[in-house]
N, C-alpha and C positions, 0 to 999 in steps of 0.2 A: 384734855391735858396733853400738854408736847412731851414727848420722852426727853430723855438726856442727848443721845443721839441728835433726834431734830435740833436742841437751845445747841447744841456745838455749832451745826449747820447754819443755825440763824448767825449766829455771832460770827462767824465767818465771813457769813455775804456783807453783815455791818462792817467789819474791818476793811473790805472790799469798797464799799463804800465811801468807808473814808478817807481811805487813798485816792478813791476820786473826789471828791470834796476838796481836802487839801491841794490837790494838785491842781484843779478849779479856782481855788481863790489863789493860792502861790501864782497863778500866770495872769492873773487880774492884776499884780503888782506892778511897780515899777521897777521890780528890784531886776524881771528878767527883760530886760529891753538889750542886754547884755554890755552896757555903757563899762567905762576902765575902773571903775570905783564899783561894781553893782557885784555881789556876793554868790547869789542866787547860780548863775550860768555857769562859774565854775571853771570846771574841765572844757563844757562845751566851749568857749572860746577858742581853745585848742583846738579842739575837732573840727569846727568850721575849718580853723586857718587849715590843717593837712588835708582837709577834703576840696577845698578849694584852690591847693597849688597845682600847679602845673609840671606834670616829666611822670617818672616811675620813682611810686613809695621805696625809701631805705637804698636806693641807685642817686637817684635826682635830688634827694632833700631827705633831713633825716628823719625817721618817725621812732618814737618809744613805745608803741605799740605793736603789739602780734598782729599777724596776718586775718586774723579771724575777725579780732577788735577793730580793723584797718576796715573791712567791709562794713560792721556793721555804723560804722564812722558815715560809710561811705552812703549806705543805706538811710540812715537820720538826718545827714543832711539839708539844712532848707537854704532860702535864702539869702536867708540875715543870721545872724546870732540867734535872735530870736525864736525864728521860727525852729533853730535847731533845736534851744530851750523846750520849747514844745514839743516837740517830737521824742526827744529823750525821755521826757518828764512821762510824758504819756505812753511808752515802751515800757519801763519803768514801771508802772501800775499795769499792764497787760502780762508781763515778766511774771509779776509777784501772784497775778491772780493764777497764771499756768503754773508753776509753783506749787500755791497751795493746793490746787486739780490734782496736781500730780503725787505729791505725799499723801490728800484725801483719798487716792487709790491705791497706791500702793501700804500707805502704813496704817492708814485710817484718818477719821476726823479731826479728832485731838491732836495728832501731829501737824496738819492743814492748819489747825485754830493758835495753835505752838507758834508754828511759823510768823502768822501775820500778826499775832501779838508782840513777839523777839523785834520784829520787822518794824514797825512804828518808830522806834528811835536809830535804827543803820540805814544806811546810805541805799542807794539804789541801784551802787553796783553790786549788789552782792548776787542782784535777781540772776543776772547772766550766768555766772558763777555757780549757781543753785542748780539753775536751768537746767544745765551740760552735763552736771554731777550726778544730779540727783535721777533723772531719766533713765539712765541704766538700773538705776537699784528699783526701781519702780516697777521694772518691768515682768511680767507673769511668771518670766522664767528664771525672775532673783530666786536668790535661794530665799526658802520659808525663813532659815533662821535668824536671817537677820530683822525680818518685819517681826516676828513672832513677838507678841505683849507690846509693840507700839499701839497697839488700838485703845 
């Protein structure tokens, strides 16, 4: 018999899953080949064109993005649209699963299971955002009182 504990754990790694799955058939489409009509890519369009101009970011050409955003722009990267599409996409589900790691240790399971459930219908920037935030509170030496009864 699995305790309650374990079915959180499991349904977790499924959610984890399914962000790979969907993110698996989403790049089987055609919708990310990143064409001017194609939905899918997004922002990435964007991020190709400032990672591929030429001079110094916010001096040479303008960016609306932080300093922080601007590497990780610069880091995702590929050659085409496409492959940028991919690269995001797949940050994206790596993001959410450090994430979940990371609320699973710091507040417990149920807050990890929280997460990736809320997560199925928002965007995937929010992973970054979480990332950065959430990491301080996670850590040994947060205060108890704030994790205290997340579990």
């Amino acid at each position: 018999m699995t305790t309650r504990g374990g079915m959180v754990l499991w349904c977790c790694v499924a959610l984890v899953l399914v962000r790979v799955a969907v993110v698996g058939i989403a790049l089987g489409q055609d919708a990310t080949d990143g064409g001017h009509q194609r939905v899918l890519p997004g922002d990435v369009r964007r991020f190709h064109r400032i990672a591929s101009l030429r001079g110094t970011p916010y001096a040479d050409f303008a960016v609306e993005y932080p300093p922080i955003t601007l590497a990780a722009i610069d880091a995702l990267d590929g050659r085409t649209v496409r492959d940028t599409t991919v690269h995001v996409m797949w940050s994206q589900v790596a993001l959410d699963a450090v994430v979940a790691l990371l609320l699973a240790w710091g507040w417990g399971r149920r807050a990890a299971l929280m997460y990736l459930l809320l997560g199925l219908r928002s965007s995937g920037t929010r992973s970054c955002t979480c990332a950065s935030t959430s990491s301080p509170l996670c850590s040994p030496s947060a205060d108890s009182r704030w994790r205290a009864g997340a579990r």
